[in-house]
N, C-alpha and C positions, 0 to 999 in steps of 0.2 A: 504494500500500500504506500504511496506516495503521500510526504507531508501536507502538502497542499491540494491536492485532489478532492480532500473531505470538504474544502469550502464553501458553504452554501451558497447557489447560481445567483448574481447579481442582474437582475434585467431591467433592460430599460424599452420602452417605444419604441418601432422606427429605429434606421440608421443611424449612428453614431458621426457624425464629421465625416463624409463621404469626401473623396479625391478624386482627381479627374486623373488618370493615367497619362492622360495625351499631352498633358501640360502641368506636372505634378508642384511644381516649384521655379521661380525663379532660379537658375543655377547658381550656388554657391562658389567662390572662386575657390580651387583645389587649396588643401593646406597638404602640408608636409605629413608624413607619417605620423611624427615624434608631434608635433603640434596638434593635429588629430586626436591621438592618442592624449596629452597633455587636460586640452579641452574638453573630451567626453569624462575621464577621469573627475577634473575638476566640477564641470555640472552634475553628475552624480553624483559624487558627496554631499552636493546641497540636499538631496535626498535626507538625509540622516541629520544635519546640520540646518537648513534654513525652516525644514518643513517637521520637523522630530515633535512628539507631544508637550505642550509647555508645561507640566507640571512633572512629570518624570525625568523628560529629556531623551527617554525611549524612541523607539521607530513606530510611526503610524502601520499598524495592517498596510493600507491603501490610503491612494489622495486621490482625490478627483482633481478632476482640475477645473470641470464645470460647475461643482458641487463640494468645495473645499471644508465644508464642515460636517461633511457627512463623516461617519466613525470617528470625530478626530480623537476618539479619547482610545480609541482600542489600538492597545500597543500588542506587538507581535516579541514572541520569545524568541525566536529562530530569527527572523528581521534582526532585531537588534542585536543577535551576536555577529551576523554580515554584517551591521553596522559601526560594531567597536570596532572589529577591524579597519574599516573603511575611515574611523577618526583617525585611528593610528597613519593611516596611510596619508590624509589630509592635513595630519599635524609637521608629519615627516615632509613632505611638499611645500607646506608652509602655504596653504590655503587658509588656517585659521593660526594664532597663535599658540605657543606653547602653554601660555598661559590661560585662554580662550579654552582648550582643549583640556586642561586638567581640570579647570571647574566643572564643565559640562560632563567627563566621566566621573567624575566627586558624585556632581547629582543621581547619576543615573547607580552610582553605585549602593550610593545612599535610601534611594528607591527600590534595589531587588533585595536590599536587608529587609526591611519591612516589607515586601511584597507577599501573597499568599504563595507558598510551600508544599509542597508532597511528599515526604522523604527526600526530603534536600532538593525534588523538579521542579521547576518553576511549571502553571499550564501553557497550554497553547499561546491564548488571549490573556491580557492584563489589562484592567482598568487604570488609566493611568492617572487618575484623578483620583483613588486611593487604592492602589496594588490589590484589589481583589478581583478573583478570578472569571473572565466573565468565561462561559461554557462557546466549547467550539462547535459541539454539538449534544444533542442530549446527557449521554453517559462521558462527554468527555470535557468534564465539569474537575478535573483534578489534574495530577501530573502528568507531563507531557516530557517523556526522558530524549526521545529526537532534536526536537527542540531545546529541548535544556543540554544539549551537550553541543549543538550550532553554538548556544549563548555563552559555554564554556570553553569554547577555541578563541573567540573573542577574548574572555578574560584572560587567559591563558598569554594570549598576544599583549594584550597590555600589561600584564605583571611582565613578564619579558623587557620590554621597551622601556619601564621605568623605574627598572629595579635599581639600578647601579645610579640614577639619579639624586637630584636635590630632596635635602628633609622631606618636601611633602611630596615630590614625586615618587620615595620609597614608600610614605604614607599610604599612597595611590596603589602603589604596585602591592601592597598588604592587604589591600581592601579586595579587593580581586581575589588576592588569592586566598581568603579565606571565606569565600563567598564560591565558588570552585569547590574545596574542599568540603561544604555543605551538602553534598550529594551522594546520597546513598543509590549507589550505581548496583550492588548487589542484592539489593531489597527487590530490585526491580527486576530480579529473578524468576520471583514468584517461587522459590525453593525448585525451581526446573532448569532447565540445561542451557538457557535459551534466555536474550532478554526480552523481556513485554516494553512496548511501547509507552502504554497509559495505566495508570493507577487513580481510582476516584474513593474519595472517603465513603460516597452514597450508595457506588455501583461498583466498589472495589476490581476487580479483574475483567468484571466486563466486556468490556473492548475486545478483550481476546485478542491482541496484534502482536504475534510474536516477532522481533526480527530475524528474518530469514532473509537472506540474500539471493538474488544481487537486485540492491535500489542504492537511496541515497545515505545511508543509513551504515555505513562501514564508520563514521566517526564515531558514532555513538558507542561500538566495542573497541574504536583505541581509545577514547576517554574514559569509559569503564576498568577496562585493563591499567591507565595510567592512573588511576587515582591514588594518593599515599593514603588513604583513611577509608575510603568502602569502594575496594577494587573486586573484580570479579576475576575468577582464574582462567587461563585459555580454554577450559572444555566448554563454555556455552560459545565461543566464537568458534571454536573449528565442528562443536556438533549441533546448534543453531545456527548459526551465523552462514556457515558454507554448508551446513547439512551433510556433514560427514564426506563431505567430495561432492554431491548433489550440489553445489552450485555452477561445477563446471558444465561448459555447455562445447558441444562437438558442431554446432550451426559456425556458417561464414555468411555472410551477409555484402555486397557489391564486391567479393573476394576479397573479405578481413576475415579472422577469426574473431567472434564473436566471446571469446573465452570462459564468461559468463553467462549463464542465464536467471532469470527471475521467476524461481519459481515454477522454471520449466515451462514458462509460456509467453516468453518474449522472444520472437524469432528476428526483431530486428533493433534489437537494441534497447529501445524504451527512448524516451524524453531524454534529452540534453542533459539535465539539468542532476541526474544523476553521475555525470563525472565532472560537475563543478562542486556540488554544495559541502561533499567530504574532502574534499582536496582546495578548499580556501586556503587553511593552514597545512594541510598534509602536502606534502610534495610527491608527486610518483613518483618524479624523475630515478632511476636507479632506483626504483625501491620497490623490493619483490616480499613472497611469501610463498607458504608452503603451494599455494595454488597458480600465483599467475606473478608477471612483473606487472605493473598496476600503469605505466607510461603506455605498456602495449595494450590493456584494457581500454583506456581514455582514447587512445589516440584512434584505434583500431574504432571506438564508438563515433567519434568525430567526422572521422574520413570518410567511413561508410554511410555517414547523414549526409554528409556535403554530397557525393556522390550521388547520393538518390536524387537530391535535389537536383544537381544539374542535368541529372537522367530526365525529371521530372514526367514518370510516368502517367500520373493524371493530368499533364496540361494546363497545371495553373498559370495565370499570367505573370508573368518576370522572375519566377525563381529560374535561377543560374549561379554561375560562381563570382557573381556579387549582390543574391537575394536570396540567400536561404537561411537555416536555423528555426529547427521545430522543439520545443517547450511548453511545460506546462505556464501558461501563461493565463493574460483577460482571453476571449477569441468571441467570433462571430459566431451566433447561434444562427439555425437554417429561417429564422424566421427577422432575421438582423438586428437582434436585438442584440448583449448583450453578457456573455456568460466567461466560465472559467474552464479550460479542458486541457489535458494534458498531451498538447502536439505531440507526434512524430509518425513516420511512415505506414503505422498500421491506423492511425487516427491520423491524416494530412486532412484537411480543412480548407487547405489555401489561404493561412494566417500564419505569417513567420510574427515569431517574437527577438526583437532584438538582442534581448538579455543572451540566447541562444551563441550566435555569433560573437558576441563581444566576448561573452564569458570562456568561451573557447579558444582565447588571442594565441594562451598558451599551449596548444595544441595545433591550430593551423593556424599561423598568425599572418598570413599572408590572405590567405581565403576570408579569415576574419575583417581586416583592413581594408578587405574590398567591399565586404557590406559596410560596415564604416563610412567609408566615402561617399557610396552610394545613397547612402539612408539621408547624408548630412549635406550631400553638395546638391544630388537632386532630387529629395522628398523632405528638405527640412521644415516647412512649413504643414507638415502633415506626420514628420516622426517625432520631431524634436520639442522639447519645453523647457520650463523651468528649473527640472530636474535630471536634465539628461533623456534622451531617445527614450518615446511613451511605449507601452507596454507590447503593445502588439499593433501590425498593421499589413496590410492586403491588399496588393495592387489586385489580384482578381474580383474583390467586391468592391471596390474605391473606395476604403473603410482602413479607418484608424481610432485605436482608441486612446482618449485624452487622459489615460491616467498611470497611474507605479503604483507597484506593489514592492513591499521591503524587500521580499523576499529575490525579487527580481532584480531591483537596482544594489545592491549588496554585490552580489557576483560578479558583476560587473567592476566596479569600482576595485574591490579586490585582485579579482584577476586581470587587471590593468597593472597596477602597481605592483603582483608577480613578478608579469611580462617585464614591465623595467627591472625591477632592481629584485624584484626575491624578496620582499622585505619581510612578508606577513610570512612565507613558509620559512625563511630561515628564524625569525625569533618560534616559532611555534614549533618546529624540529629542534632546536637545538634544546627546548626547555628538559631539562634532564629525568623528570618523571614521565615525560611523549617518549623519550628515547628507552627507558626501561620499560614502559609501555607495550610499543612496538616490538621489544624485544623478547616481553614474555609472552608477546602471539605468536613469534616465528617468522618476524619481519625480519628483512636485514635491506641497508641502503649505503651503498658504496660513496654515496653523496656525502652523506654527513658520519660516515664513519662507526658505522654499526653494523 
């Protein structure tokens, strides 16, 4: 099951901001790669930064943009750990100040102590207007340990970054980590081999979502496994997790090897968005395990989406290899209103979502920076906003939608600031309890020396 899948369908009337194809935008004058790259970066941290909820300092769920007060109070768990990253990364850059930037993780840090709790998981949803939990869906009204281990690679990146710092910057870097340390990762066993997803005080096990592999969901057993205070041992990752060898998969897909499969029902891979969300802070590069190298997973999932797309078996208008990238993202329902679906080859729609593309720099960065240019020099008046490239858009229906979702501009932002410098996966590698982590799963990584 996919984090974001469960969210309830947003509809509206009618077409959303329809595009005329034949004359999509004024042309932008071309910018340089790095300049490119520089400036999407930079407007997507406004995400996190100019638009974050004012009482928390959290990430909104979603913004509209025709409708900006809609949810503003509902902060997301998993959003806002793509988005401590993405402060670090804006601090590092010097989009906000050093100083700007330790207040703003002060409050936010100050808010998930008081925030409501599950055995150390924060839920899905957070009221940011007083940390109580609002329910994501009926029975999933308590912890959220998927999400609460996104929002712990975040913290994990910030205690890193300002540990070695000034008085209140090691302040900072303490506050984190003892807020991390808060998570009871092996409770969330359920006394079985396997971790559960959710935990509710009302509807305890409920949910019934074990993680099984392969989704997005491989952070969540190296956060478990790395914890110094409620870690879990390797037997739920190699006989949950990978299901005993059941997660390998013998499919190729545009002739890749597919290495993985889901459950044994994903023959072409699944959404994007599964070899970004665990690999923010994780780095593939060189870095293998008992089952697969993890560089040849992502990359092998990337190429073989690009690929489809330029194949473009159904005919959509303007996917090619500078308009593709399928993701669970907003998308166009058949009746054009207005919903949430989780793109890719065996659900193509004729809706790329951008986050798809960007977030992939690190894996085709070339194929990436060609929708880049595309989306920015001639569709900006129909991609582009206040917060970076909107959520999804469709030269086959003249349809774009005016809004972000955390979970989508996080990725992004991130795996931008990889692509340059590495910055978020080497403090998140190098942190010494990821590295015995990894280590007691049967990782090793010639990169950083394990």
């Amino acid at each position: 099951m996919d984090c974001s899948s469960s969210e309830p369908t947003k509809s509206t009337s009618g077409p959303e901001n329809p595009t005329n194809p034949e004359n999509p935008t004024v042309p932008e004058t071309p910018l340089s790669d790095e300049a490119l790259l520089d400036l999407v970066e930079k407007q997507t941290f406004k995400y996190f930064w100019d638009f974050a909820q004012t009482n928390s300092g959290m990430a909104r769920e979603r913004y509209h943009i025709d409708d900006p007060s809609n949810d503003q109070n509902i902060v997301t768990t998993g959003g806002s750990g793509f988005g401590l990253m993405a402060l670090v990364a804006g601090i590092e850059r010097g989009y906000v100040s050093r100083a700007e930037g330790i207040a703003r993780l002060n409050k936010i840090a100050d808010f998930l102590v008081s925030a409501d709790r599950f055995h150390g998981a924060w839920p899905h949803w957070i009221n940011g207007t007083n940390g109580h939990v609002i329910p994501f869906g009926t029975k999933d009204n308590g912890g959220d340990l998927v999400e609460t281990s996104f929002l712990t690679v975040g913290m994990i990146a910030i205690r890193e970054y300002f540990k070695n710092g000034t008085a209140d910057e090691l302040a900072l870097s303490q506050k984190y980590d003892a807020l991390w340390k808060g998570v009871d990762w092996d409770w969330y066993r359920n006394n079985q081999d396997v971790l559960y997803w959710h935990w509710s005080p009302e509807y305890q096990w409920e949910m019934n979502f074990p993680l099984e592999g392969y989704n997005e969901c491989l952070i969540t057993y190296v956060m478990a496994a790395a914890s110094p205070t409620h870690p879990i041992t390797a037997s739920p990752y190699h006989n949950g997790w990978a299901r005993g060898g059941g997660i390998l998969s013998g499919a190729a897909y545009y002739g890749l090897p597919l290495i993985f499969k889901h459950n044994g029902a994903e023959a072409t891979g699944g959404p994007l968005f599964w070899s970004h969300y665990s690999y923010l802070g994780l780095d593939p590069n060189q870095l293998n395990d008992a089952y697969a190298n993890y560089w040849d997973v992502n990359y092998n999932h990337n190429r073989s989406q690009y690929l489809y797309c330029v194949d473009n078996p159904n005919g959509h208008a303007g996917y090619g290899p500078n308009y593709w990238g399928l993701t669970a993202s907003y998308s166009r329902n058949n009746d054009g209103s207005v919903g949430y679906d989780a793109h890719m080859p065996s659900n193509d729609k004729g809706v790329i979502s951008p986050t798809a593309a960007v977030s992939s720099l690190v894996y085709l960065p070339q194929e990436s920076l060609k929708v880049m240019h595309n989306l920015y020099e001639n569709y900006k008046t129909q991609s582009w906003g206040v917060a970076g490239f909107y959520d999804a858009h469709s030269i086959q229906y003249n349809w774009n939608a005016r809004r972000y979702l955390a979970i989508d501009q996080g990725p992004q932002a991130v795996m931008i600031e990889n692509y340059r410098s590495g910055l978020l996966w080497n403090l998140f590698m190098n942190a010494p309890e990821i590295k015995q982590g990894l280590i007691s799963l049967g990782f090793h990584s010639g990169k950083y020396g394990f």
